[in-house]
N, C-alpha and C positions, 0 to 999 in steps of 0.2 A: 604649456598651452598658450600664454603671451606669445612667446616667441611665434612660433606657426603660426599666429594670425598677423604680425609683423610683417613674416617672411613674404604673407598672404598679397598683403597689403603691397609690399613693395612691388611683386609684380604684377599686382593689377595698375598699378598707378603707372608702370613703364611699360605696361602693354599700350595704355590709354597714350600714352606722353607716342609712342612710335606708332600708333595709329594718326595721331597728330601731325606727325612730322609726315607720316606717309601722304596723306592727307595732302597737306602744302606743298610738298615736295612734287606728288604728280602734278598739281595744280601748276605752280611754278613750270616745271619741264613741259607739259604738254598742252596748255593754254596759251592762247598771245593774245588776251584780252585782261586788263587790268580784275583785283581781285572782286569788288562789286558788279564789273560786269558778270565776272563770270558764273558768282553765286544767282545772279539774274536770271543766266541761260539756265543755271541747274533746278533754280524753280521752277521756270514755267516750264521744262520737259521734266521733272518729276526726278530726277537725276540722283539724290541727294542719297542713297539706298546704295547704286551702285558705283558711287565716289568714297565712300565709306569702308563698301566692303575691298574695293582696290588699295585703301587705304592703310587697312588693316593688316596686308600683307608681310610688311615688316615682322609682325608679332611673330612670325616662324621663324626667322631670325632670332630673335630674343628668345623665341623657347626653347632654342637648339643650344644656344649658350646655355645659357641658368641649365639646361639638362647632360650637356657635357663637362659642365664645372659641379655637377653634382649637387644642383642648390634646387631639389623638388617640389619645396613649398614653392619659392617665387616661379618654379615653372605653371604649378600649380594656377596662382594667382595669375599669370600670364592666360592659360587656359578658361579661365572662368569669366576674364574681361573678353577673349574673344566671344565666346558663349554670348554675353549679349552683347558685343557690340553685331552679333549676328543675329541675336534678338530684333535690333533695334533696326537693322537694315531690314527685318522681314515686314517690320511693322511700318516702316516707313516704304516698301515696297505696294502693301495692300491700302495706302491711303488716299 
């Protein structure tokens, strides 16, 4: 039972860690305004929902791994961080 919450853990934490990266990474590639500005333009137009969910795109990546190395828990744990960071974009969508 440890273990599976472990395994859990680990891919929820590397789902979050390449939602991160996804994150900066569009940021970086398709921005030409420093990073304060540009979290500025994504307040005042509301943006912050669907920077996140672009973001998050990576995690199919990672889930496709961990599922053809045969490691289901951490796919798992991949699947449950998407779950809310798709939560948290809904919420941040109706705000």
């Amino acid at each position: 039972m440890k273990r599976t919450q472990k395994e859990l853990g680990y891919g929820f934490f590397t789902a979050l860690f390449a939602t991160l990266s996804g994150v900066v990474l569009y940021l970086e590639l398709f921005s030409k305004y420093s990073y304060s500005q540009t979290f500025q333009m994504l307040e005042e137009g509301g943006l912050y929902g669907e920077i996140l969910s672009l973001g998050s795109l990576p995690n199919l990546f990672v889930f496709f791994i961990y599922i053809k190395k045969r490691q289901d828990n951490r796919a798992k744990g991949v699947l449950l961080a998407t779950l809310c960071i798709a939560f948290v974009t809904l919420v941040l969508k109706f705000i």
